[in-house]
KEKE-3310 file (N, C-alpha, C; in steps of 0.2 Angstrom, whole numbers, plus 5000, padded with zeros to 4 digits):
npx = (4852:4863:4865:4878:4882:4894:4906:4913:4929:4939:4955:4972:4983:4998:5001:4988:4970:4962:4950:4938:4931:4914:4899:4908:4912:4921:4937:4940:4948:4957:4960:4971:4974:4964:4969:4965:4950:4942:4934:4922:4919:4905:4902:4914:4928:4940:4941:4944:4948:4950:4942:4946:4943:4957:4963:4974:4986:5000:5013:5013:5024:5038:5036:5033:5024:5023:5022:5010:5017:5029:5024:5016:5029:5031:5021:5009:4995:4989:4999:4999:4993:4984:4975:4969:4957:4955:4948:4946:4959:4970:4977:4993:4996:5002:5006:5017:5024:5031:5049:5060:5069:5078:5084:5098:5098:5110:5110:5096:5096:5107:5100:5090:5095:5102:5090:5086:5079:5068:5070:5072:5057:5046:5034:5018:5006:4990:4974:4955:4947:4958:4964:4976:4982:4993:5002:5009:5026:5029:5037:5030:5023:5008:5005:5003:4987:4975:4963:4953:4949:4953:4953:4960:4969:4968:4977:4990:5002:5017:5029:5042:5052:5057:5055:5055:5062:5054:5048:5047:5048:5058:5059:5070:5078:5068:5060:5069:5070:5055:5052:5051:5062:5058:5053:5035:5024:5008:4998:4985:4973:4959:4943:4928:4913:4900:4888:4887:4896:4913:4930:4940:4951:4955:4963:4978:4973:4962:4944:4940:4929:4919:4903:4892:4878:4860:4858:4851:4853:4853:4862:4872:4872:4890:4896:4906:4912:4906:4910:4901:4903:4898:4901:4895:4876:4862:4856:4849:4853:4847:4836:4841:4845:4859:4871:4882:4897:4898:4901:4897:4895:4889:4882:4880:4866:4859:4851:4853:4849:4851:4853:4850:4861:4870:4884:4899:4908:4914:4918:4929:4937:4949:4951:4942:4930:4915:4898:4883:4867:4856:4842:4837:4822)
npy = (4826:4820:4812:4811:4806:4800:4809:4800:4800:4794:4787:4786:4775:4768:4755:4750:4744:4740:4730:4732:4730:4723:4735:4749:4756:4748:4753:4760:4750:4755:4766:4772:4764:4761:4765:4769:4771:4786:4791:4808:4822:4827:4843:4849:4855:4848:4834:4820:4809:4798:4789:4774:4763:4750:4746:4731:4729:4727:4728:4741:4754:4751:4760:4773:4782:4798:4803:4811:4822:4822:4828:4839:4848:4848:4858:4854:4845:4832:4817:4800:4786:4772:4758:4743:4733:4717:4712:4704:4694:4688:4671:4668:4679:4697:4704:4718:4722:4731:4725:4712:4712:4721:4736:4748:4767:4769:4755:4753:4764:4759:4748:4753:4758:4750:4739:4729:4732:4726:4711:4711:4715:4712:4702:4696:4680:4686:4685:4685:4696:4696:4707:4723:4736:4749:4759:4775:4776:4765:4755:4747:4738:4736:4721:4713:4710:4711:4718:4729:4738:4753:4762:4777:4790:4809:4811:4815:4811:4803:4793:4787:4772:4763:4758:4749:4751:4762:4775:4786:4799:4797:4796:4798:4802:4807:4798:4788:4797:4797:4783:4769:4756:4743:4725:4721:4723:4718:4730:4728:4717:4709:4710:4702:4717:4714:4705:4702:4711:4718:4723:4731:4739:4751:4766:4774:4782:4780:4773:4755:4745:4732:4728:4714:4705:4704:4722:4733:4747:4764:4776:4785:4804:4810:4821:4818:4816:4800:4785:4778:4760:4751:4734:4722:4718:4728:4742:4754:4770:4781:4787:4787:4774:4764:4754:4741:4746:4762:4775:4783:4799:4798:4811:4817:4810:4794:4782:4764:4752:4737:4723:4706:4701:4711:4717:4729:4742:4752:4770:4780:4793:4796:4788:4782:4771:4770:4769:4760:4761:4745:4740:4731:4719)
npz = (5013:5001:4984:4972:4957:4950:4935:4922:4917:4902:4903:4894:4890:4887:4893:4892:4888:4873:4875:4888:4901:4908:4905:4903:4888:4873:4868:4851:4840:4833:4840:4854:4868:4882:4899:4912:4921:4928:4940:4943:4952:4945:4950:4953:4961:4975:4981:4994:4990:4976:4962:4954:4940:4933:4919:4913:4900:4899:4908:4922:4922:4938:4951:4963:4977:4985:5003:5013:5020:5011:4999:4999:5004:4991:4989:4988:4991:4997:4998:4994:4996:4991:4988:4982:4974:4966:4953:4941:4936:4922:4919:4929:4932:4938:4956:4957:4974:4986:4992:4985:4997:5010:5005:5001:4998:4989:4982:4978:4970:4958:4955:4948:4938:4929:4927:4937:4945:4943:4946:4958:4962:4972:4966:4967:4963:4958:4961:4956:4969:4977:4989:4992:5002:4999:5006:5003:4998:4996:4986:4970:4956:4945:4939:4919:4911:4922:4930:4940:4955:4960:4974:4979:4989:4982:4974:4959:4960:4952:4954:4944:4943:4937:4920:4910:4898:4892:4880:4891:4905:4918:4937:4946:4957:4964:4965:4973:4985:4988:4993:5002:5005:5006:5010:5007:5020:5023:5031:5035:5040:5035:5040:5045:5051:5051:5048:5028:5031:5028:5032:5024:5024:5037:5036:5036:5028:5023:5026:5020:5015:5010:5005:5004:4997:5003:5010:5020:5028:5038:5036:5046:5047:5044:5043:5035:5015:5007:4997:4988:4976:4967:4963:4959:4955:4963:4969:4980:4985:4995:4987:4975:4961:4963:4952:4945:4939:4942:4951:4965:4976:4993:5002:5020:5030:5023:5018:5014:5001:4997:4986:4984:4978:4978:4976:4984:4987:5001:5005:5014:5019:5032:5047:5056:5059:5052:5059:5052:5056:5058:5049:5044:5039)
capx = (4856:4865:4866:4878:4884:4899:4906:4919:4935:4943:4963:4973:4988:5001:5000:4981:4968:4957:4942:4938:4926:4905:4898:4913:4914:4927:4941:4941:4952:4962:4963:4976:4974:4963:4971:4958:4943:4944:4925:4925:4912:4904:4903:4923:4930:4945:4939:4947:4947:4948:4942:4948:4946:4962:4964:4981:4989:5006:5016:5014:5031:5039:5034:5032:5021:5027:5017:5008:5025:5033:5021:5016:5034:5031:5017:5003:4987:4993:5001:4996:4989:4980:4972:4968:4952:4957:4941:4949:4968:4972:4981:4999:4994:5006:5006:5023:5023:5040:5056:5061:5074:5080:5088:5100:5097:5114:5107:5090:5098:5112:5095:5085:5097:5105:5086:5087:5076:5062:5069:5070:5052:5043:5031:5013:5001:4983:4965:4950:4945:4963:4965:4980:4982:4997:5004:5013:5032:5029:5037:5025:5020:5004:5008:4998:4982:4972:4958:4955:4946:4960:4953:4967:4972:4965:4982:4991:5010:5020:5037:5044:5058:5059:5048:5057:5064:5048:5051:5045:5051:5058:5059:5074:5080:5063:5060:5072:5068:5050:5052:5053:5062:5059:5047:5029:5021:5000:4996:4978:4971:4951:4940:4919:4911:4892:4887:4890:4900:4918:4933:4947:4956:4955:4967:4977:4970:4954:4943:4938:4922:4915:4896:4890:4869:4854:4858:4846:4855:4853:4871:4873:4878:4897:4898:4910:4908:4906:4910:4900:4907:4895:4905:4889:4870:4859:4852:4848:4857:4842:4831:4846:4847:4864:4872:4890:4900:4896:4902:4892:4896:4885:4883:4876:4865:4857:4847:4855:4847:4856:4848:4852:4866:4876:4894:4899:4912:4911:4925:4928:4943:4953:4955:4936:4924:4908:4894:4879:4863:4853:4835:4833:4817)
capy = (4821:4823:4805:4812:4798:4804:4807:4796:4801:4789:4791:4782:4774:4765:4749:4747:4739:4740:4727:4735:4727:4726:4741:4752:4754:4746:4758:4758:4746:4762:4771:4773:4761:4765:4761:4770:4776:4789:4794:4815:4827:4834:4848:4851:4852:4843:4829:4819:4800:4796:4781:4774:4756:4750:4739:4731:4721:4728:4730:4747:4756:4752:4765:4775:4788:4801:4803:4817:4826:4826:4831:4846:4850:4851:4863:4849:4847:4828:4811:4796:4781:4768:4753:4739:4728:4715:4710:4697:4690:4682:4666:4670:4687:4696:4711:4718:4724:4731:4723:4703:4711:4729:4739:4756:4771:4767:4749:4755:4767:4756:4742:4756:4759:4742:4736:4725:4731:4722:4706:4712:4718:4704:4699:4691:4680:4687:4681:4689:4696:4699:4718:4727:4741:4750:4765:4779:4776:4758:4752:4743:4736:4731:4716:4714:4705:4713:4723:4730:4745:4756:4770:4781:4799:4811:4815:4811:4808:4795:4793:4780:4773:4760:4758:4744:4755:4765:4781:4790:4800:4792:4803:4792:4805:4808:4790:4786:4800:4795:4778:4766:4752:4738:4721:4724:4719:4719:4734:4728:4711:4710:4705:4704:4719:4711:4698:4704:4720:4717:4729:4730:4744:4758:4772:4780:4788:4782:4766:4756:4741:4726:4724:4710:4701:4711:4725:4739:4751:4769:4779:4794:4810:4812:4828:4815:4812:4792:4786:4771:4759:4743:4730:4719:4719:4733:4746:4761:4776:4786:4787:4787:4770:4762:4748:4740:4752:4769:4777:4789:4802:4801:4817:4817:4805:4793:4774:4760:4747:4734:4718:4702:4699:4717:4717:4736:4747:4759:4773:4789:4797:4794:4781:4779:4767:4774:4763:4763:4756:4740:4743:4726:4718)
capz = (5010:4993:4982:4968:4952:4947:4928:4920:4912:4901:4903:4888:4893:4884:4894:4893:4883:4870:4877:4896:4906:4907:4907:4898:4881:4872:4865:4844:4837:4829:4847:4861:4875:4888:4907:4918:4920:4934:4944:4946:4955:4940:4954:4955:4970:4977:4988:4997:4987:4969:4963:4948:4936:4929:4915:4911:4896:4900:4919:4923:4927:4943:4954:4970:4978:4991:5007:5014:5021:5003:4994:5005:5004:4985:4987:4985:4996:5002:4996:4989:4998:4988:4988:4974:4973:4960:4950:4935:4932:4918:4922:4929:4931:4947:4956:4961:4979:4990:4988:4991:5003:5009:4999:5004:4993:4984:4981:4975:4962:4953:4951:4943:4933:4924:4927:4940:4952:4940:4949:4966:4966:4975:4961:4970:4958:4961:4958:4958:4976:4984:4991:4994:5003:4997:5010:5000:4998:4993:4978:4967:4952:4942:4931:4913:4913:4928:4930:4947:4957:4966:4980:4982:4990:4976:4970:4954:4957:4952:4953:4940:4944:4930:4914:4904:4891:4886:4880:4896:4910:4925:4941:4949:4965:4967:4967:4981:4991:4991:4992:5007:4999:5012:5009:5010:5026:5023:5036:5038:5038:5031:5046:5047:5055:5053:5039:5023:5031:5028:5034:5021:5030:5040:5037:5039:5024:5023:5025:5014:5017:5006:5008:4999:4999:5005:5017:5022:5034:5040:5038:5049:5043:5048:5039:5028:5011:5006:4990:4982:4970:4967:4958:4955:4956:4961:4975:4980:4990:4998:4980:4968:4960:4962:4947:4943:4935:4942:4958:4968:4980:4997:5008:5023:5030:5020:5018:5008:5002:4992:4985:4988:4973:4978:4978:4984:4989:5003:5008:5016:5022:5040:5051:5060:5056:5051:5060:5051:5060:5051:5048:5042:5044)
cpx = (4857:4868:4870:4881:4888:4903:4912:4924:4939:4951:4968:4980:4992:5003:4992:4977:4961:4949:4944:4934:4919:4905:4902:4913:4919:4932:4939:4947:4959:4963:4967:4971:4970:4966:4969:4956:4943:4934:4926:4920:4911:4905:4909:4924:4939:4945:4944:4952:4947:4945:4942:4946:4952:4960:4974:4981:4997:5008:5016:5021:5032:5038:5032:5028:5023:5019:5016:5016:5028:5029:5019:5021:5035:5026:5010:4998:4992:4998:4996:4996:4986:4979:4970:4964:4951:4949:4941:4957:4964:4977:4987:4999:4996:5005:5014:5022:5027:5045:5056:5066:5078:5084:5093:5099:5103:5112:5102:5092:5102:5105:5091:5087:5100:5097:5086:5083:5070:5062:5069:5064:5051:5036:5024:5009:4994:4978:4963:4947:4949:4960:4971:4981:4992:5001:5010:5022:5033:5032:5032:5023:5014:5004:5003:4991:4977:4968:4955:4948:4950:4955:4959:4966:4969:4972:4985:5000:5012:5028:5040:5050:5062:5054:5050:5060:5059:5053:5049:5049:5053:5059:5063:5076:5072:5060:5063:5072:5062:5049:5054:5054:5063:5053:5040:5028:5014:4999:4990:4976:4963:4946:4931:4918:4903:4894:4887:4893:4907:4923:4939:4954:4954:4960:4975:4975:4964:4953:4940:4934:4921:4908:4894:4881:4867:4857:4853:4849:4855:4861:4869:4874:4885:4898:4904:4907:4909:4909:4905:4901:4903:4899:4901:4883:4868:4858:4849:4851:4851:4834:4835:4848:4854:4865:4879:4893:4902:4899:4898:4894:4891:4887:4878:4873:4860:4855:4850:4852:4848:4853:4853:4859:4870:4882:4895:4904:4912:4917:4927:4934:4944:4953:4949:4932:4918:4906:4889:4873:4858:4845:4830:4826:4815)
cpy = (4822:4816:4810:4807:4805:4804:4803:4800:4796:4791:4787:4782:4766:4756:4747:4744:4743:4735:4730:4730:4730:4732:4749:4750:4753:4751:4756:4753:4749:4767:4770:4769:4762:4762:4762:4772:4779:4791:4802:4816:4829:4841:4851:4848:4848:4838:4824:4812:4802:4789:4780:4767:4757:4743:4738:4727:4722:4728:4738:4748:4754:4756:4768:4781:4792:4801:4811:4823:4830:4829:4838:4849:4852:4856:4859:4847:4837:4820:4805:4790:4777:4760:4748:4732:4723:4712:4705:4698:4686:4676:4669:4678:4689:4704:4713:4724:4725:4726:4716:4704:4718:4730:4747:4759:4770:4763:4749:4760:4763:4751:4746:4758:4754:4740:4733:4725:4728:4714:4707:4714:4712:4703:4695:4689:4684:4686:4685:4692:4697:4705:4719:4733:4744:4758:4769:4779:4767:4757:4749:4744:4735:4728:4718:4709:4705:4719:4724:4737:4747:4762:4772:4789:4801:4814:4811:4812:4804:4798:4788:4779:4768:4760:4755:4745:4759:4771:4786:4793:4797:4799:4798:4797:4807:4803:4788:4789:4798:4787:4774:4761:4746:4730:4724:4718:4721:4723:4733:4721:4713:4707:4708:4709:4715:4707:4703:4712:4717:4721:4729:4734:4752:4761:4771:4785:4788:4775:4763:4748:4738:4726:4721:4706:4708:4713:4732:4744:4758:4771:4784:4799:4811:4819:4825:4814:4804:4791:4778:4768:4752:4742:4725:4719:4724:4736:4750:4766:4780:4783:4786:4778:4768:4756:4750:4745:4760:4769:4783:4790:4800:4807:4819:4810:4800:4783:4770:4754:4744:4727:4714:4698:4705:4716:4724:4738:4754:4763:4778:4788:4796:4788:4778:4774:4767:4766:4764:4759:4751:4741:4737:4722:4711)
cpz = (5003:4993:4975:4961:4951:4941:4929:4916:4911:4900:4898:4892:4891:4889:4896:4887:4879:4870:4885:4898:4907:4910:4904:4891:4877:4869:4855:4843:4835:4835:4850:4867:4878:4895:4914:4916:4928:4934:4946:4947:4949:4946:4955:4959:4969:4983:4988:4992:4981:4968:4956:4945:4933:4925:4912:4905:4895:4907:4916:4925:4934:4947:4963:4970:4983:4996:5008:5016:5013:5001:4998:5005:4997:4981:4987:4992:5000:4996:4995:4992:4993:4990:4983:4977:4967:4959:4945:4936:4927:4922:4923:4930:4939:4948:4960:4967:4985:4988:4992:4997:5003:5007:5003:4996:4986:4979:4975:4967:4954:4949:4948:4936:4929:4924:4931:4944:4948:4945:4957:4968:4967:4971:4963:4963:4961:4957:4958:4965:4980:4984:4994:4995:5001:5000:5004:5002:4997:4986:4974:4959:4948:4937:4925:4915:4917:4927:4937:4949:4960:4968:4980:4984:4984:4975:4964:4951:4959:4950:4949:4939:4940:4926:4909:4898:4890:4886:4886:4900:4914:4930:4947:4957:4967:4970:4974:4987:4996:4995:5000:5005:5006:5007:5013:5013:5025:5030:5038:5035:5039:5039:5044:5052:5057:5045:5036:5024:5033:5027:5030:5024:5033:5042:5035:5037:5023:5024:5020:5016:5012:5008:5000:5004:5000:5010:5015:5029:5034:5040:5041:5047:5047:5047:5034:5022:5009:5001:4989:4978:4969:4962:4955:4961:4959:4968:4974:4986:4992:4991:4974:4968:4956:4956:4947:4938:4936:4949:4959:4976:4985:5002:5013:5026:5026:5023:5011:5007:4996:4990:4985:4986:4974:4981:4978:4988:4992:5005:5008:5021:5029:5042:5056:5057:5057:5053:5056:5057:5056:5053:5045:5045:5043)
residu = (UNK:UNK:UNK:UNK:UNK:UNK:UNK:UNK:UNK:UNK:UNK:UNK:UNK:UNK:UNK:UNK:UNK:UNK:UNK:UNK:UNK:UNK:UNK:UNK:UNK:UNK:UNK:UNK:UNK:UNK:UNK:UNK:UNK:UNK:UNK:UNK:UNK:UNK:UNK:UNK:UNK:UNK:UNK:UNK:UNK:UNK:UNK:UNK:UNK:UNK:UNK:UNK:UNK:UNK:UNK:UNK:UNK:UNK:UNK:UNK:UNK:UNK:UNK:UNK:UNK:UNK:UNK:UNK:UNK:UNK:UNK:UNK:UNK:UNK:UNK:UNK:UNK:UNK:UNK:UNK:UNK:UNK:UNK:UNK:UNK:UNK:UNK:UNK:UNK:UNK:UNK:UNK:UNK:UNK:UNK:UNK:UNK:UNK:UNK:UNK:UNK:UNK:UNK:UNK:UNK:UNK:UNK:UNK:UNK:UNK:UNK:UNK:UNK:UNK:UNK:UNK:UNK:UNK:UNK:UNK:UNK:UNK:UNK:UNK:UNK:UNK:UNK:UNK:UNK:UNK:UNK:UNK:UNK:UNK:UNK:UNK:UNK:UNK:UNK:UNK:UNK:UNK:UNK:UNK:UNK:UNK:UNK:UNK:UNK:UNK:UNK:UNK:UNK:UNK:UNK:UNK:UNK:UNK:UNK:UNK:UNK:UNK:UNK:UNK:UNK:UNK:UNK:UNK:UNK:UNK:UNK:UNK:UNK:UNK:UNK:UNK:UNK:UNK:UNK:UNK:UNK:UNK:UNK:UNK:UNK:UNK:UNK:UNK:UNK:UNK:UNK:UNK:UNK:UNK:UNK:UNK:UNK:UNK:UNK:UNK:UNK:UNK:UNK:UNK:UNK:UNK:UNK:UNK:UNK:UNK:UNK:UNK:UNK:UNK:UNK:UNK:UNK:UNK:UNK:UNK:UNK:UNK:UNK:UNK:UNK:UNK:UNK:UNK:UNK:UNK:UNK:UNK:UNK:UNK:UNK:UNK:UNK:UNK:UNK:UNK:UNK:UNK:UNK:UNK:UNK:UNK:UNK:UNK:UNK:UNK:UNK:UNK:UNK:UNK:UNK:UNK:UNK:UNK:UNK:UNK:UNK:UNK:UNK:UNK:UNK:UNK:UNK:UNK:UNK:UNK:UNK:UNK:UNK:UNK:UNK:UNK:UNK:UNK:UNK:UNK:UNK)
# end
């Protein structure tokens, strides 16, 4: 069994902020933004998952991801899936999520280019604790004001197919290529596997689990690796003490035990659902 914590890289980004959230230290007053913090293997590698905080005070680009096929067709290991744990809104705070009504390729280009498609995204407000899962070829937004946990595919492209004037690249025939310009339909609804074990989605890139209170359970070794992401209060992954802020690899099979305030995030690759067994006593 291998418990690894995984390093942080801060990523600066012209729509983020200079106060982040507990645990993160705040950017200087006189620095660039920050709008992630990405979790890496110290070890390298190319695993499967990334796992990222975002912080907003601007809307991200309009945007899209390509799915496994495209990307692979552009030489690249796979596409891009993601998921988003929202953690604070500010009041009014929305996330834009597919379009209020389908669009043909024609359609979708003239509104990327006069701007338009900023009102055809379907705009949701969001609290603290939604989840959406966000399948590659989605349109999508994150408004300002939002601080979140995204699991996603371990890849890093985006295709932007507006961005409000900034001075950036847009990547518009790629955009339309990638893009599946319909209304999003939520592809998984959240259901209880056991008390505090909640199922946010499984697959078809990876699953992804809420455990909240004490738990005490036995995981298998799948030959998977896991990733941990506690969002509040405390545990332990085998011997390796787990805390909010930190993500950690598990590899193999391992003992978690989570105390009675833990808020955590579990999630590994495909479309099975790792059982574990409860040990509780």
């Amino acid at each position: 069994m291998t418990v690894t914590r995984l390093i942080t890289r801060r990523v600066e980004k012209v729509w983020g902020r200079h106060a982040l959230w507990p645990g993160f230290p705040d950017a200087a007053p006189d620095a660039e933004p920050i709008g992630e913090i990405w979790f890496e293997d110290p070890r390298g590698g190319d695993p499967d998952l990334l796992v990222k905080y975002l912080f907003t005070a601007e809307k991200l680009s309009i945007q899209v991801h390509p799915d496994d096929a495209m990307a692979q067709s552009m030489g690249q290991r796979r596409g891009k899936d993601e998921a988003w744990v929202v953690l604070a809104a500010d009041a009014h705070a929305t996330i834009g999520v597919g379009l209020r009504q389908v669009m043909t390729p024609d359609a979708l280009r003239a509104a990327a280019l006069d701007g338009s498609i900023e009102q055809r995204l379907d705009w949701r407000p969001v609290t603290p604790g939604d989840v959406y899962y966000s399948p590659a070829g989605t349109i999508h937004a994150i408004g300002a004001g939002v601080t979140l946990v995204e699991v996603q595919q371990n890849a890093d492209t985006t295709f932007r197919l507006y961005d409000y004037g900034r001075p950036r690249e847009l990547h518009l025939e790629e955009s339309i290529a990638a893009a599946d310009p319909v209304p999003y339909v939520a592809p998984h609804v959240a259901r209880d596997l056991s008390p505090g074990r909640t199922l946010l989605a499984d697959g078809p890139a990876f699953v992804l689990e809420r455990w909240t209170g004490a738990q005490r359970v036995d995981v298998p070794d799948t030959s998977a690796p896991v990733w941990l992401v506690p969002l509040a209060g405390a545990g332990r992954a085998d011997d390796e003490a787990l805390c909010a802020g930190g993500t950690w690899l598990a590899e193999g099979d391992a003992r978690l035990d989570l105390d009675f305030d833990s808020d955590l995030l579990r999630a590994y690759s495909g479309d099975i659902v790792m059982t574990p067994h409860d040990t509780r006593t």
